[in-house]
Residue frames relative to the residue before (quaternion, step in Angstrom):
aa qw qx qy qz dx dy dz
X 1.0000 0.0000 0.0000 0.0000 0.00 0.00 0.00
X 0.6336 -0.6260 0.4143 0.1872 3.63 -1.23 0.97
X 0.1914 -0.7209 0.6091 0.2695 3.79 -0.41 0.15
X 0.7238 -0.5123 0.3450 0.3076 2.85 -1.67 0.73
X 0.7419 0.4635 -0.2559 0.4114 3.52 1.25 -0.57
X 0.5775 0.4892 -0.2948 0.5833 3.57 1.56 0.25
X 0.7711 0.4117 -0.3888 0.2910 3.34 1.26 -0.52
X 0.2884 0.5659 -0.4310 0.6410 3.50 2.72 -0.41
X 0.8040 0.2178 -0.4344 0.3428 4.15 -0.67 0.02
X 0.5858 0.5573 -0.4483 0.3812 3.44 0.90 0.10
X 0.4081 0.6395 -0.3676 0.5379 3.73 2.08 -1.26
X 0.7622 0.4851 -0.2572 0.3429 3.37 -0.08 -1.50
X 0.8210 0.3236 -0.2309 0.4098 3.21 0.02 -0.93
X 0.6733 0.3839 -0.3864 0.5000 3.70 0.51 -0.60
X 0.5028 0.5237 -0.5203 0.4497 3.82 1.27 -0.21
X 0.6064 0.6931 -0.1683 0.3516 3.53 0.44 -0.98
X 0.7549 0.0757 -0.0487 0.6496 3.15 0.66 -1.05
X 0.5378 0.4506 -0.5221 0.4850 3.74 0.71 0.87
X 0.7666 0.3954 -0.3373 0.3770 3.49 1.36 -0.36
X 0.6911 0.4510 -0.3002 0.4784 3.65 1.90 0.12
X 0.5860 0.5152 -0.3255 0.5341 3.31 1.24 0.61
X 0.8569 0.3137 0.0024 0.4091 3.35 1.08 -1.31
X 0.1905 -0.8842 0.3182 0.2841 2.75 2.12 -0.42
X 0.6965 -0.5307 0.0054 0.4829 3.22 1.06 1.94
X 0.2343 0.7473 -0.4281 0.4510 3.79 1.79 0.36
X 0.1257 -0.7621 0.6340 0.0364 4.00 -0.03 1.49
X 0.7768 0.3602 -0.2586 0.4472 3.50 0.52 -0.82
X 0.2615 0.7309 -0.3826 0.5011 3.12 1.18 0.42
X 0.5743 0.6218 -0.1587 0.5082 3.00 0.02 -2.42
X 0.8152 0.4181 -0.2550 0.3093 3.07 -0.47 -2.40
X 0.6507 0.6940 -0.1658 0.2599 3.41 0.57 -1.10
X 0.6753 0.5634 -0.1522 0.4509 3.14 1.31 -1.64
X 0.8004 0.4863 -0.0537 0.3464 3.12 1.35 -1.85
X 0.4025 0.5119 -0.4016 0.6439 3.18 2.17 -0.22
X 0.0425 -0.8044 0.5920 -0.0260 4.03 0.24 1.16
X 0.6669 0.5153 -0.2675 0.4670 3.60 1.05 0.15
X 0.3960 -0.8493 0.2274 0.2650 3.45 1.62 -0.61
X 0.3942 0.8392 -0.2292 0.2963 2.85 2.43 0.05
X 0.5605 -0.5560 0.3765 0.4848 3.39 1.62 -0.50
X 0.7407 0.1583 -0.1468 0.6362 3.60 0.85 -0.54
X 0.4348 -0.7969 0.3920 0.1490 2.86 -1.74 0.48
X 0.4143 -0.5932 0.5209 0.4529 4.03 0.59 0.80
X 0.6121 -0.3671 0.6709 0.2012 2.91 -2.59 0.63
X 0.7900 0.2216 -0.3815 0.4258 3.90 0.83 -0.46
X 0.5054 0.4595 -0.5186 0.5142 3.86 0.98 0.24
X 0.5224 0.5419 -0.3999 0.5230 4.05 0.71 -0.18
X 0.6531 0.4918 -0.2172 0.5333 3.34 0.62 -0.58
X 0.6711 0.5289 -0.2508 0.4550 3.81 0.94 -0.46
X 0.5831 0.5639 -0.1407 0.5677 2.94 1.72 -1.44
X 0.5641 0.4578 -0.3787 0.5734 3.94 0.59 -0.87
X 0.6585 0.3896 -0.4343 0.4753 3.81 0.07 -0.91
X 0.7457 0.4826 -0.3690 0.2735 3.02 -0.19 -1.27
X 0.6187 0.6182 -0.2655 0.4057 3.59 1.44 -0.68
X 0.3142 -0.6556 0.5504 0.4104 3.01 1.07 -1.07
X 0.2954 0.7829 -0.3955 0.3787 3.26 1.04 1.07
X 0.8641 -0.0482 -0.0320 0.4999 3.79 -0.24 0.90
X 0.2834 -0.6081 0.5982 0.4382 3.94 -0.72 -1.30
X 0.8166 -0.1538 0.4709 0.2963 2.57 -2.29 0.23
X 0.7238 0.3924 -0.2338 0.5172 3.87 0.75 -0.62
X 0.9054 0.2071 -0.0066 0.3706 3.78 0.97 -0.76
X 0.1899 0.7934 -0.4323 0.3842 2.57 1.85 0.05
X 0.8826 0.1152 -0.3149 0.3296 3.85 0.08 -0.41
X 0.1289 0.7363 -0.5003 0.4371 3.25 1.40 0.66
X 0.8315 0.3778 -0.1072 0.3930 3.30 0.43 -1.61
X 0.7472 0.4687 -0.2248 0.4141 3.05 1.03 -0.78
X 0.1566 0.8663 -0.2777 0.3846 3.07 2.38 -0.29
X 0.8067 0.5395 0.0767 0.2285 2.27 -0.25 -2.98
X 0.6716 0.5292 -0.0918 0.5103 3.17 0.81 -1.80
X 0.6483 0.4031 -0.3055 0.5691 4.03 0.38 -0.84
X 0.6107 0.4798 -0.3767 0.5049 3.89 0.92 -0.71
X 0.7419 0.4031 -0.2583 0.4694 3.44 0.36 -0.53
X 0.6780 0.4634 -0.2339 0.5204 3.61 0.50 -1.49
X 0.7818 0.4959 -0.2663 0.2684 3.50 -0.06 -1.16
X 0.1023 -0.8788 0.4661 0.0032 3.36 0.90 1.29
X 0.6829 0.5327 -0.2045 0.4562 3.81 0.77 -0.20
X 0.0669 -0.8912 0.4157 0.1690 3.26 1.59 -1.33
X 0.3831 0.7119 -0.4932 0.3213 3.06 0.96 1.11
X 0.6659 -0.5136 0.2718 0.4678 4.14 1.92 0.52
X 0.6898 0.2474 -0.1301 0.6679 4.08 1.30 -0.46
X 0.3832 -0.7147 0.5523 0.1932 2.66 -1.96 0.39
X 0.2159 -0.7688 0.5293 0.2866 3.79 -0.14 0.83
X 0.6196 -0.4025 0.4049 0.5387 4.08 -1.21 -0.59
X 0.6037 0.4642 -0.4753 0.4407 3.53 0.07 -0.35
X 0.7671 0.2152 -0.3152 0.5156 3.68 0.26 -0.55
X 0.4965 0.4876 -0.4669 0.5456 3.89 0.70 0.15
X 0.7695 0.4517 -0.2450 0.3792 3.63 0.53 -0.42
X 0.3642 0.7791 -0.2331 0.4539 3.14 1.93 -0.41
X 0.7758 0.3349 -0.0788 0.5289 3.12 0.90 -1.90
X 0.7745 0.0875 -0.0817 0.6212 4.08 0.72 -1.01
X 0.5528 -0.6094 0.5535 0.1292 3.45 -0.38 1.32
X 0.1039 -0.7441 0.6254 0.2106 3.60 -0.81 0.06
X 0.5860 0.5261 -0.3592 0.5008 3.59 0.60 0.31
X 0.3587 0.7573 -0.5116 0.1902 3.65 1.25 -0.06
């Protein structure tokens, strides 16, 4: 499980860089990072996102990306669809 202080730098940052790329456009975001077009997003396109945030290293990156599918992946079926991507960043923020 995530501390509270990884789970305010994960908010932040994917806010951030969902609001200078996408211009605060989550499904957007969502969209890009589903880089396959399947609707959900893999643990390694999640991993693209986290870089792109400025989210972990090259060393931990799947730690996090681990973590995050443990938490996010409300179905547990290995991806993330929008309903559970929306769970975590509202799109109405």
């Amino acid at each position: 499980m995530a501390s509270d202080d990884q789970r305010r730098e994960l908010d932040e940052k994917v806010t951030a860089l969902v609001a200078a790329r996408f211009g605060g456009d989550f499904r957007a975001a969502f969209r890009h990072y589903d880089g396959d077009g399947d609707g959900v997003i893999s643990k390694d396109e999640l991993k693209v996102m986290l870089s792109d945030a400025g989210i972990g290293s090259g060393l931990t990156r799947w730690a996090w990306a681990n973590g995050i599918m443990n938490e996010v992946d409300a179905n547990r079926d290995g991806v993330i669809d929008w309903a559970e991507f929306e769970a975590v960043f509202p799109s109405d923020r």
